[in-house]
Structures are given as structure tokens and as C-alpha cells.
C-alpha positions in Angstrom: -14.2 52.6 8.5 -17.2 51.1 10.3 -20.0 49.6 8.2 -22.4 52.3 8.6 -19.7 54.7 7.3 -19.3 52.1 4.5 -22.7 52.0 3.4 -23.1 55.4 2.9 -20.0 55.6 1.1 -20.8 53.2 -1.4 -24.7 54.4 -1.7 -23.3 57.6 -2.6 -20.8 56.3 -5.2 -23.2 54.2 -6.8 -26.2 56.8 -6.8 -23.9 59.4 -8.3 -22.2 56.7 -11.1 -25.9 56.1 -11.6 -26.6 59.8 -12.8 -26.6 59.3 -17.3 -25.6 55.5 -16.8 -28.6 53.5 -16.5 -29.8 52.0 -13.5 -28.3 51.7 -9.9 -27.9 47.8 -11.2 -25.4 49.0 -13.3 -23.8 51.3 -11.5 -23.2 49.0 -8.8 -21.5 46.5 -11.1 -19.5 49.4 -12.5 -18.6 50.1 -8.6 -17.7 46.7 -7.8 -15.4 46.2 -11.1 -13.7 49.6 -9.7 -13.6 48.7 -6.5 -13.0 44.9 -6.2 -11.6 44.0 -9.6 -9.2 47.0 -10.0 -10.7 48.1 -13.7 -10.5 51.5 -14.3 -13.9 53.5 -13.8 -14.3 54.5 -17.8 -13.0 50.6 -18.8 -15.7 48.9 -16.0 -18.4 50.5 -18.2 -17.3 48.8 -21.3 -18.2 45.4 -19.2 -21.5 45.9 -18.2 -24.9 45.0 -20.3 -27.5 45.7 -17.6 -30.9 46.0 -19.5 -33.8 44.3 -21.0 -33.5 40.7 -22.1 -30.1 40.8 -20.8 -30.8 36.9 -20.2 -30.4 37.6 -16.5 -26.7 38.7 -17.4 -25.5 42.6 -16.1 -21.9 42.2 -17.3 -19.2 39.8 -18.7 -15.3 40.2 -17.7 -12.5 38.3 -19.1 -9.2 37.5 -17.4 -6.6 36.8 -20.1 -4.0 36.4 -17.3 -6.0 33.5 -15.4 -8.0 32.6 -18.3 -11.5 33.0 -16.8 -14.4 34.4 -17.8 -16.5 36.2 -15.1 -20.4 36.7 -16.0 -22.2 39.0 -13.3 -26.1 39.6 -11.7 -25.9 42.1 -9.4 -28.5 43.3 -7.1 -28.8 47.1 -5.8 -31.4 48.0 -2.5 -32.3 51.0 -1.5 -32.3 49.4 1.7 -28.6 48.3 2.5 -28.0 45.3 4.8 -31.7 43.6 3.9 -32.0 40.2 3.8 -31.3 38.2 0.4 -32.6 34.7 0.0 -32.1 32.1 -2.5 -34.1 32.7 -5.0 -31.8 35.3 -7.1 -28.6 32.8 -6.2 -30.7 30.2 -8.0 -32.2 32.1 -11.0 -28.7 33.0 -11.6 -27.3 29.8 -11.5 -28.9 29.0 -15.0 -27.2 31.5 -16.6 -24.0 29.4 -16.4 -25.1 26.8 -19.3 -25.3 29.5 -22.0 -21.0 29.5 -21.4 -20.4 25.8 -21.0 -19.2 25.1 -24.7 -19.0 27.1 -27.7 -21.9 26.4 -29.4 -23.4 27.3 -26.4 -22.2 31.2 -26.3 -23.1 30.8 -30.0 -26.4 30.3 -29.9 -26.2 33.1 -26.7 -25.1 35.7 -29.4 -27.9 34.5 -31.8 -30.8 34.6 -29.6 -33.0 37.5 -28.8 -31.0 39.2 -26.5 -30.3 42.6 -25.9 -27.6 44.0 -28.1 -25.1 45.3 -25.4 -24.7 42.0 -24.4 -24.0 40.5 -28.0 -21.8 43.5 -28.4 -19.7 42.5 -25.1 -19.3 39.1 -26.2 -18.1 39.5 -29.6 -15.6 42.2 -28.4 -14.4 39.6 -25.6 -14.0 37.0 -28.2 -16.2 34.9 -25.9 -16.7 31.9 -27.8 -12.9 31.9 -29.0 -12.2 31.9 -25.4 -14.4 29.3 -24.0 -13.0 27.3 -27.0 -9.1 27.4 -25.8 -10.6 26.4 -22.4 -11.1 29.5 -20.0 -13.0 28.7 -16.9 -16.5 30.6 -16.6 -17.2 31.7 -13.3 -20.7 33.1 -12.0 -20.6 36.6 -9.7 -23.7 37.1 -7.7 -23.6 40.5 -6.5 -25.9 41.7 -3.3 -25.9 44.7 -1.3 -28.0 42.6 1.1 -27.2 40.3 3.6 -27.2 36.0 2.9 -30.0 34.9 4.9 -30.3 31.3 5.9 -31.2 30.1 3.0 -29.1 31.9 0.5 -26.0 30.4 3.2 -27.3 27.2 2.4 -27.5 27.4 -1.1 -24.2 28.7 -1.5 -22.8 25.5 0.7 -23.7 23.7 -2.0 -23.2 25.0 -5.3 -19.5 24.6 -6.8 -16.7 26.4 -7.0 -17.6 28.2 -9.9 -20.7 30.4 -8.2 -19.0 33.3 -6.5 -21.3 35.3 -4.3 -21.0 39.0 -2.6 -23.1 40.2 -0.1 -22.8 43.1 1.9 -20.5 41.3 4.9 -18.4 40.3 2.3 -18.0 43.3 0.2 -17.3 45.6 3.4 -14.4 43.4 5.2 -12.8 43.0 1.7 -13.2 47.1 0.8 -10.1 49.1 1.1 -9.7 52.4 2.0 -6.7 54.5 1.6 -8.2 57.7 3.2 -6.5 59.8 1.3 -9.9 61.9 0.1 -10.2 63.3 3.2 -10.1 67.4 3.4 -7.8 69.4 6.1 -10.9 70.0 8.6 -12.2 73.2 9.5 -12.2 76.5 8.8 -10.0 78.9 7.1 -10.0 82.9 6.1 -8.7 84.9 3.4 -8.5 88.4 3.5 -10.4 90.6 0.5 -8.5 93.6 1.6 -7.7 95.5 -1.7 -8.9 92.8 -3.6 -11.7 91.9 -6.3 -13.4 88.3 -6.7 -15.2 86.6 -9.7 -17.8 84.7 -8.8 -19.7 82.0 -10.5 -22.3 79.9 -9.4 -22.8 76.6 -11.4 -25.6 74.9 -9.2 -26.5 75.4 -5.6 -23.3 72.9 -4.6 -21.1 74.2 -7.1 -19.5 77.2 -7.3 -16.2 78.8 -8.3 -14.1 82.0 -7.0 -11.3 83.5 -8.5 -9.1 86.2 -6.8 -5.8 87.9 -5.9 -5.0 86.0 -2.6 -2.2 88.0 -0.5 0.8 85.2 -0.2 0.9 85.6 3.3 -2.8 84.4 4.2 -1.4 81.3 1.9 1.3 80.2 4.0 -1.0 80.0 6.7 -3.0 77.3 5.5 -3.4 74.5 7.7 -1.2 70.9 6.2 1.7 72.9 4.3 4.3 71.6 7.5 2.8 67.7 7.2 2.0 68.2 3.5 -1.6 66.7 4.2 -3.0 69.8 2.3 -1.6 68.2 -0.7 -2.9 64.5 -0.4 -5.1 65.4 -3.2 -2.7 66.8 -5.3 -0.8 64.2 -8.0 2.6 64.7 -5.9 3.9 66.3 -3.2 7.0 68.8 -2.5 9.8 67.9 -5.3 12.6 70.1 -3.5 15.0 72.4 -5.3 14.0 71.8 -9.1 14.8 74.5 -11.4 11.1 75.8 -11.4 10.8 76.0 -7.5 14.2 77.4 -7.9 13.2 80.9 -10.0 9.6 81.0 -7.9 12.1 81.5 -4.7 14.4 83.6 -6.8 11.3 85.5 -7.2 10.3 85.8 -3.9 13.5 87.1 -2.6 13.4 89.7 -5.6 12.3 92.9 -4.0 11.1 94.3 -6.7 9.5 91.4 -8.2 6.6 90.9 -5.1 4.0 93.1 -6.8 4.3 90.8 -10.0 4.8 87.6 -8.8 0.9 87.1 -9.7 1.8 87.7 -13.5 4.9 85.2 -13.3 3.4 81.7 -11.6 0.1 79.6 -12.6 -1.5 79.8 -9.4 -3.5 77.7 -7.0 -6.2 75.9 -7.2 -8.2 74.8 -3.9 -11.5 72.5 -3.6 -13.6 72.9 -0.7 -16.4 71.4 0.6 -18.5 74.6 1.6 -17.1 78.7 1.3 -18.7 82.3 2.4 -18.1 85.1 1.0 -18.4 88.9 3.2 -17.0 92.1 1.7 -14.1 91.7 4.2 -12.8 88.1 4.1 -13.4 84.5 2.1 -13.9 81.7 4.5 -13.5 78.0 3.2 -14.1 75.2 5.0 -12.7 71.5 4.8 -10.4 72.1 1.9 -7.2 70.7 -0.2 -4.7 72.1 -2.5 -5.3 70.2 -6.0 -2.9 72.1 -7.7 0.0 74.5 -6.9 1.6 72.4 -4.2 5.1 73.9 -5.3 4.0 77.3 -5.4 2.7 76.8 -1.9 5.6 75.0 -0.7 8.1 77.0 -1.7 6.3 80.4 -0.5 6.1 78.4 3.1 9.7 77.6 3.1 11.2 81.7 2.1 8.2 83.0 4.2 10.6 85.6 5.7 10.8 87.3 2.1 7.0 87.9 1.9 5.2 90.9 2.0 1.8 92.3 1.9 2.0 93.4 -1.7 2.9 89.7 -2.7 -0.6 88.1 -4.6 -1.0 84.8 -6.2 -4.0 84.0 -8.5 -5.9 81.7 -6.3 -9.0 79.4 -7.8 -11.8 78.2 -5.0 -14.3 75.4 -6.0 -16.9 74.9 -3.8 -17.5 70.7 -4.2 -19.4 70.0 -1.4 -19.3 66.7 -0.6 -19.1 65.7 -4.1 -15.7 62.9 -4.0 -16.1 62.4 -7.5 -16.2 65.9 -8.8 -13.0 66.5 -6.4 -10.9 63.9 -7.9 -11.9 64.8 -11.8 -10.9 68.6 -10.8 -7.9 67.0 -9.5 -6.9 65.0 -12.7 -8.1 67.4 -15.5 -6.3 70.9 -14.0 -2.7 68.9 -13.5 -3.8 67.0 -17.0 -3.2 70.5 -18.7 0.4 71.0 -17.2 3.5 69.2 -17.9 3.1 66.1 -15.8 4.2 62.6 -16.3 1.7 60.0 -16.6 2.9 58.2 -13.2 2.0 61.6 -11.5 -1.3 61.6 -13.1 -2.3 58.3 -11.8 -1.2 59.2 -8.3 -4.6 59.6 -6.7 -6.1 56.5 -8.7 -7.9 54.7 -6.8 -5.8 51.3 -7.8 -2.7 52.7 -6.8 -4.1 53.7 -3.1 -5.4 50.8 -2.8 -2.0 49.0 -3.6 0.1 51.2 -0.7 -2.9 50.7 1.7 -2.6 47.0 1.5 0.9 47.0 1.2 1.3 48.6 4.3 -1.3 46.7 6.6 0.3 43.5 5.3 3.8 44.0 6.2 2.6 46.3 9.4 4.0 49.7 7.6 7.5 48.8 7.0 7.2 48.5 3.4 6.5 52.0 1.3 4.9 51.3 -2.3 5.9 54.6 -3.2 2.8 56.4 -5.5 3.9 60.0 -5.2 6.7 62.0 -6.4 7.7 63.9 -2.9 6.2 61.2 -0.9 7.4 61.2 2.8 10.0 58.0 2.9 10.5 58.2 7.0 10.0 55.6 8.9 9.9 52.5 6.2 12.6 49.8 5.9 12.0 49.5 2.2 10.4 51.7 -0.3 9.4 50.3 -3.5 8.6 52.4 -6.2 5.0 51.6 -8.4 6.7 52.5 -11.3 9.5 50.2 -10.7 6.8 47.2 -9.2 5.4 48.1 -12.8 8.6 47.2 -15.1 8.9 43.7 -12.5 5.2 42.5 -13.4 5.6 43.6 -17.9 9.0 41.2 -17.0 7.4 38.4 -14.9 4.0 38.4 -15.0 3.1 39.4 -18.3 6.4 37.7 -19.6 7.1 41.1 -21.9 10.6 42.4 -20.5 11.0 43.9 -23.4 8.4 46.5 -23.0 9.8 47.0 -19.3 12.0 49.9 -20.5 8.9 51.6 -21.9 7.5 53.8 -18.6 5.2 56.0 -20.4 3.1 53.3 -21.2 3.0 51.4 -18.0 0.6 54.3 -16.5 -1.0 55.2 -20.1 -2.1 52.2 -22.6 -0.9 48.9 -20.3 -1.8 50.3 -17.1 -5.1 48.3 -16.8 -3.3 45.2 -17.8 -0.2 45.6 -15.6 -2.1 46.5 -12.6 -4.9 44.2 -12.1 -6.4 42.4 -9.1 -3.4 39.7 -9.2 -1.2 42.4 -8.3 -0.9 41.5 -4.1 1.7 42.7 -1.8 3.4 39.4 -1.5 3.6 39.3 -5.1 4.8 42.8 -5.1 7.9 41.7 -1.9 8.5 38.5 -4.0 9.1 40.1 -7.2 11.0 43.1 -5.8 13.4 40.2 -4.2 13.7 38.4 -6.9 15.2 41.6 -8.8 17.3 42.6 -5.6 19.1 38.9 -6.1 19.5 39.1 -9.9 21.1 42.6 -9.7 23.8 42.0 -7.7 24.6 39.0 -9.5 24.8 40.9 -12.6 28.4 41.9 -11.9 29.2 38.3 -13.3 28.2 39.1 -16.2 30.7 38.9 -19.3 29.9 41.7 -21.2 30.1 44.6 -19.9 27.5 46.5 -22.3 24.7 43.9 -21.1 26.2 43.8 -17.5 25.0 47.6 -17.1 22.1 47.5 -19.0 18.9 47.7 -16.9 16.6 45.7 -18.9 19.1 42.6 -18.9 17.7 42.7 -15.2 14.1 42.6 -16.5 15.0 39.9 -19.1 16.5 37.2 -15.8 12.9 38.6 -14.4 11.4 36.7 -17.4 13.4 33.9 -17.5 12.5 33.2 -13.7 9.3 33.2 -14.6 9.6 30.8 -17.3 11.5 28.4 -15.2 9.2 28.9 -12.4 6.2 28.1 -14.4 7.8 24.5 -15.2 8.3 23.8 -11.6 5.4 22.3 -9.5 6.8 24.3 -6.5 7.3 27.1 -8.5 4.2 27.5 -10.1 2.2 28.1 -6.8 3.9 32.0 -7.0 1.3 32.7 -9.6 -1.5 30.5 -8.6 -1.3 31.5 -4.9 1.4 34.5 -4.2 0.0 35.0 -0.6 0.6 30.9 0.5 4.0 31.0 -1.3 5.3 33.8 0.4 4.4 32.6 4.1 5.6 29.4 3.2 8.9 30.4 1.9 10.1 33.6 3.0 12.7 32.1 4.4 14.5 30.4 1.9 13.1 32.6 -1.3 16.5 34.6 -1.0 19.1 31.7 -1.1 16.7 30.4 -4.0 16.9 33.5 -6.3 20.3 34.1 -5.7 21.2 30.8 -6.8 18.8 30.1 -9.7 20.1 33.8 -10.9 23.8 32.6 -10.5 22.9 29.7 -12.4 20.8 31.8 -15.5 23.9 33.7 -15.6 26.0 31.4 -16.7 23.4 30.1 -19.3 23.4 34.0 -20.4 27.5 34.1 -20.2 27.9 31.3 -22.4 25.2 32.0 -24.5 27.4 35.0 -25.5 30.4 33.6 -25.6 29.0 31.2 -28.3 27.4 34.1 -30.5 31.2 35.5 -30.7 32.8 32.4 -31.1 30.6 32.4 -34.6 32.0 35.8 -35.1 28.6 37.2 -34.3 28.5 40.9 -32.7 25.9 40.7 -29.3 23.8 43.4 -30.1 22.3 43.3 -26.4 19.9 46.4 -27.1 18.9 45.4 -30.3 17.9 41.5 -28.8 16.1 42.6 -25.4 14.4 45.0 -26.6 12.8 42.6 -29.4 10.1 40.1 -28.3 10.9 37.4 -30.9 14.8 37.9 -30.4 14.5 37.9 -26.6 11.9 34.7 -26.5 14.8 32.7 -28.7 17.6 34.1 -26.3 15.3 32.8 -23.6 14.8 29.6 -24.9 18.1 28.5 -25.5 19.4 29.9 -22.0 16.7 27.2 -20.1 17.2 24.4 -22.7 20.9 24.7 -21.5 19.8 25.1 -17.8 17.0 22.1 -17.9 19.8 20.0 -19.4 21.9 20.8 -16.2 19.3 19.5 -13.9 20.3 16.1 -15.1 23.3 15.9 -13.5 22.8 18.6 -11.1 19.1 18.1 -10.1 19.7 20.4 -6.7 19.2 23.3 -9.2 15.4 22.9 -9.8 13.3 25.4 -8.1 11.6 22.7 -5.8 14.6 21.8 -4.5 16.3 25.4 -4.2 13.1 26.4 -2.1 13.2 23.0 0.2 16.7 22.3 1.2 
């Protein structure tokens, strides 16, 4: 994407995210949180105070993970790529003293201030976290270019000041392209066939209509599955619904009410016209139907002329927004999982995009039920990246079982901005090593049991933290990775060998007290698990006494 295409990309984003939420200010912040801080669009809005006697403050963001507090300005032109000087950068830079102690923030929430922002720091628990020592860090937000001056500035202020300008905020954008419509044109036939037609405004409008099954097949993308990039997954194969639609299409006598038997098809497109002979459409995607469609493509010898699907046409324009809610609230109604749901997120194309420029597309972070696999050395599922950061990084590997909620009420909190591909490779090693070790394991109930995996997950991380070689995974997963790539294999398979034993006699002592090990019952509790946990690394840590080549620092450097 070249920075002209990027401008008008995120103008139009922020002008329509603008429309019933305040100023372009605000809608910018709301873009950036979205965009740059991985919060989910509805959430983003919950962080932003943009308004009169805001105190020069447009949001407030709080990072439990890192423990930081992150207080925004941001700055909307209509003119894109302007020059910005210094004195915004330095206005702004007051704002930092109302969060430099608690008493501070106090007195912040009794001043005169706008209510939004008192509301956003009381449902933060600002001053309760500046007490237990979060860092405050400043977000200066531009979509301007740093002139001379505001360069300068910036040289000198500390680390705390982080600023964005336009350079910045386009080489650190990522785009998946996975919004983008089959090109071009396509027509339906109307032979023999009525169409209800409603207009909703001049760029919005909706068709519905008996569509023969044979103009369907013919759609450009069904071969490469491109028409369906929209759609929440892709082709799913033989399952026992696309089974009965092709039993239904190879039933003669069936074809002339296979319209009354499926759902139907729903297709956005960016412009249509309607004759009393055919329906053209042009630049379009299937957002819902993909199995109907795919399963019609692959028995197309079996169709005939008297074969009609219910077909839905909404005419978008170029309306990304609108596309992607039509997306999410039509497979919403059906029987999807949440995982499918959040297939088209944003956050999640972002995460494969990045993934795959980082380890030059031979890693797949799998998003998509039906996802092509070709071509990739390793494919790592999201949901499965999901259960490795509730184990490791959020140290809950009791929850890690618990897959509905990984892409419904923890999703924000398991995929946020710390959530890198090397972190991703690292963790997904880490696992590798631990499962096959697993076969040492003494009992066999806990030997097959998947979250025992997850629970080792949370004990590396536990260990790790302890280590001063260690700890850099979390502080800096990108460095830690390049630095030891190499080794990190030999060093999770031993420190799992090693945790194993802790676990095997850690068992063995619970039955020589004539204790049962009620495995599912203890990782699947948090307090039961954390007391396992902590006895299984006092034992290790004792180890290291005489056996100090077992410490992380040394595992990674010898």
C-alpha cells in the first residue's frame, strides 16, 4: 500500500467512525487504539474523553499486562501530511504531572474537568494503579508530519513522550488485504424470475431473488476461494450439511425445491444495475453461503435450469465498514462458533499478515476454518496460539481448556498488542518440546490430559520470569528470539524434562500420603494449580544448587 493509498484509507475510516461519535479528534484516537493498539473497535470507545475541559487529555489506556498507563492528545487535519511543530508536543507535555503520584490523579478527578474523563479514570482505577507503581506514558498523536522543530523537541524529551506522526503511523500500519472485492463485472439472468427491491439511501440498496444455480457457479473466485475472503471461513469439505445439499442436488426430483430446502446467499457489492433481462454486479464477495456455493461448484454436472437458490444482493459501495458489519451480523444469526465469528477481525488479519512477512510465508497462523494450508512449513492455529498465551502469558492455564471464551469475553485480553510473531514461534516451541516429553509422565490420566501441557506452559513462565536471561522473552520477544533461536529448542526440551520430574515426584508424594491425584479437578482450579506450581519450582530452584547448569541462563548459553 503506498502512502497516498494509506491516507485515503484512513481519512475514510476516521470520517465515517466520526459519523454519531463526536469529533474527527476522537475518531482518530478510536482509529489508532483499533489499529495500533489492537482494542476492539466498540472497547477503543470506552477509552476516549475527547471534549471540553478535557485538560488537554482525548483518552486514557491502561496496560495491566505491562503495567502502564497510556494518556493520549491526538491531532486530526483535514489536510494529511502538513507540517506539525512543537507547540502541541509541548502543551502536551504538561499533562504528564496530573499522573506523577496519586494525589496527583486525585486532585485530576476533583477538578473541573469534563466528566468523561473522571468517568475513565475511576473505571481504570487510575489512582490505584499509579499507586502499585504503573509507568505513565504520554501519546502524541498527529496525522501531520514532525517538522524541524517538533524532531527536535522529541530528541529531547524522555522516554516517556511517545509521538505518531504520519511517517510513523504509515510504515507501522498493517494491511492484510483481505477487504478487497473479486474485480469486475458479473451477470445474473432474470429469466423467469421476480426481484424485491429496496432502496435504503442512494449507496445502499438491497435485492432479493431466485438466482438460477447455474449463473452461481459461474461466479468469478469459487476455484481459488477468493470470493469467500469475506466470508468467516472458507470450504469445510464433506460435513454432514454439505453432505444432504449435494444429496440434494443429485436428487432429480428435488432441483425445483432446492430453494425451499437451503438458507441462501448473501453477496455485497460495491455497485449493481438492474434491466428487465439480467442483474449485473460489480466488484463483489460472498458473505454468506460459501458452502452452498461450494458444494453446487463441485456437483455442477447435476445442475439444471430449474435449480434456484434465494440469493440476497447489497449494494455497499465503497462502504468497508458497512461490508464487514453485514458480514458479522448475517453469520451472527447461524450456528457459528465464536472463532469463526472473529475470522475477519481486524486483529486476527493483522496477526497472519505479520506472521507471514516475518518468517517470509513459511509460517501459517491459521484464522479460518477451510483455510488453504499449501505451501507453509508450519501452520499454527489462533485458537491454539490462544490456549499458549491464557497458559504463559496471562499465567491462567487453567482457563486454557475454556475455547469459547478465548474469542468471546477474554479475547481483548489474550490478544493484545504484545502478541508478536516471535512470541507467537517461541511459545508454539515451547509446547512442541513439553508435549513430547509428556510421555514421561507417571500417570497416565495426567500424561494424556491436554491442559497438563498448558500447566508446564505456566510453569515455564514462572521460571522464566526468575531468570535475568529469561525474562527478556516478555520484555523484548523480538531480541530474544533472534538471539536465541538456535539454542531455544535444546533449552525447552531440557527445562521441560527437568519440570517433569518435579511434576513425577510431586505425584508420587500425593499417593505415598494415600492421597488420590485428582489431575482434572487440580488444573483446572487456579488456587490448586498455583500450589501444584509452587511446590514443583521450589523443588526445581533447590536443584540448581547442585546442579546450577539447569537455570534458564545457562540452558540458553551453553
Amino acid at each position: 500500500m503506498e502512502m497516498e493509498q494509506f491516507i485515503q484509507r484512513m481519512t475514510t475510516e476516521v470520517e465515517a467512525w466520526a459519523i454519531g461519535s463526536g469529533t474527527q479528534n476522537r475518531s482518530f484516537l478510536k482509529w489508532f487504539l483499533v489499529n495500533y493498539f489492537r482494542i476492539d473497535e466498540d472497547q477503543a470507545a470506552d477509552f476516549v474523553c475527547d471534549n471540553t475541559n478535557d485538560k488537554g487529555i482525548d483518552g486514557i489506556y491502561v496496560d495491566d499486562l505491562s503495567s502502564e498507563a497510556f494518556v493520549f492528545q491526538s491531532k486530526f487535519s483535514q489536510t494529511a501530511g502538513g507540517d506539525q511543530g512543537d507547540s502541541d508536543l509541548r502543551t502536551f507535555d504538561g499533562v504528564k504531572a496530573w499522573f506523577e503520584s496519586t494525589e496527583n490523579v486525585q486532585s485530576l478527578d476533583n477538578s473541573l474537568a469534563n466528566q468523561e474523563l473522571k468517568a475513565i479514570i475511576n473505571r481504570l482505577e487510575l489512582p490505584e494503579k499509579i499507586e502499585a507503581g504503573y509507568k505513565t506514558n504520554l501519546v502524541f498523536l498527529t496525522n501531520k508530519i514532525f517538522d524541524q522543530n517538533g524532531k527536535e523537541y522529541l530528541g529531547v524529551v524522555g522516554e516517556y513522550y511517545d509521538a505518531w506522526d504520519l511517517n510513523r503511523l504509515y510504515s507501522a500500519y498493517t494491511y492484510a488485504g483481505k477487504d478487497l472485492l473479486i474485480p469486475g463485472k458479473f451477470s445474473f439472468s432474470r429469466q423467469g424470475c421476480g426481484v424485491i427491491h429496496h432502496s435504503i439511501s442512494n449507496d445502499v440498496e438491497a435485492l432479493v431473488f431466485a438466482a438460477r444455480v447455474q449463473d452461481i457457479v459461474q461466479l468469478d473466485g469459487i476455484q481459488d476461494q477468493s470470493l469467500f475472503d469475506k466470508n468467516v471461513r472458507y470450504g469445510l469439505g464433506k460435513t454432514r450439511i454439505n453432505r444432504e445439499i449435494a444429496k440434494t442436488i443429485k436428487t432429480p426430483n428435488d432441483h425445483d425445491r432446492f430453494l425451499l430446502f437451503n438458507n441462501g446467499i448473501t453477496i455485497i457489492c460495491e455497485r449493481f444495475d438492474l434491466t428487465e433481462e439480467h442483474l449485473d454486479i460489480e466488484n463483489y464477495a460472498v458473505v454468506n453461503g460459501c458452502q452452498t456455493v461450494l458444494t453446487l461448484y463441485e456437483n455442477k454436472d447435476f445442475l439444471d435450469a430449474i435449480m434456484r437458490v434465494f440469493v440476497r444482493i447489497i449494494k455497499t459501495g465503497t462502504d468497508e465498514f458497512l461490508g464487514g458489519r453485514i458480514t458479522f451480523y448475517n453469520n451472527n444469526q447461524n450456528a457459528i462458533n465464536p472463532r469463526d465469528l472473529r475470522s475477519n477481525d481486524k486483529v486476527q488479519q493483522d496477526i497472519q499478515k505479520q506472521v507471514f512477512d516475518y518468517f517470509n510465508g513459511s509460517i501459517l497462523y491459521n484464522i479460518k476454518r477451510g483455510e488453504s494450508e499449501q505451501g507453509y512449513d508450519v501452520i499454527i492455529p489462533n485458537d491454539f496460539v490462544a490456549q499458549l498465551v491464557a497458559s504463559f502469558i496471562l499465567k491462567e492455564s487453567y482457563t486454557a481448556h475454556q475455547k469459547t471464551q478465548i474469542f468471546t469475553e477474554n479475547y481483548q485480553r489474550i490478544f493484545s498488542r504484545h502478541i508478536t510473531p516471535p512470541f507467537i514461534y517461541l511459545l508454539w516451541r515451547m509446547y512442541e518440546n513439553i508435549n513430547r516429553n509428556c510421555a514421561a509422565i507417571v500417570n497416565a490420566g495426567a500424561r494424556d490430559y491436554k491442559t497438563t501441557r498448558f500447566f508446564f506452559m505456566y510453569l515455564f513462565r514462572e521460571i522464566f520470569d526468575k531468570d535475568p536471561t529469561g525474562s527478556t522473552l516478555m520484555s523484548d520477544p523480538d531480541a530474544f528470539y533472534k538471539t536465541y533461536k538456535d539454542k531455544c529448542d535444546d533449552a525447552f526440551d531440557k527445562l521441560s524434562q527437568l519440570l517433569i520430574l518435579g511434576f513425577n515426584n510431586y505425584i508420587t508424594t500425593q499417593q505415598e500420603d494415600n492421597q488420590f491425584f485428582d489431575y482434572k479437578n487440580i488444573l483446572r482450579n487456579a488456587n490448586m494449580t498455583k500450589n501444584m506450581a509452587r511446590d514443583i519450582i521450589s523443588d526445581y530452584e533447590k536443584s540448581l544448587i547442585f546442579h546450577p547448569e539447569g537455570k534458564v541462563s545457562n540452558l540458553l548459553t551453553n
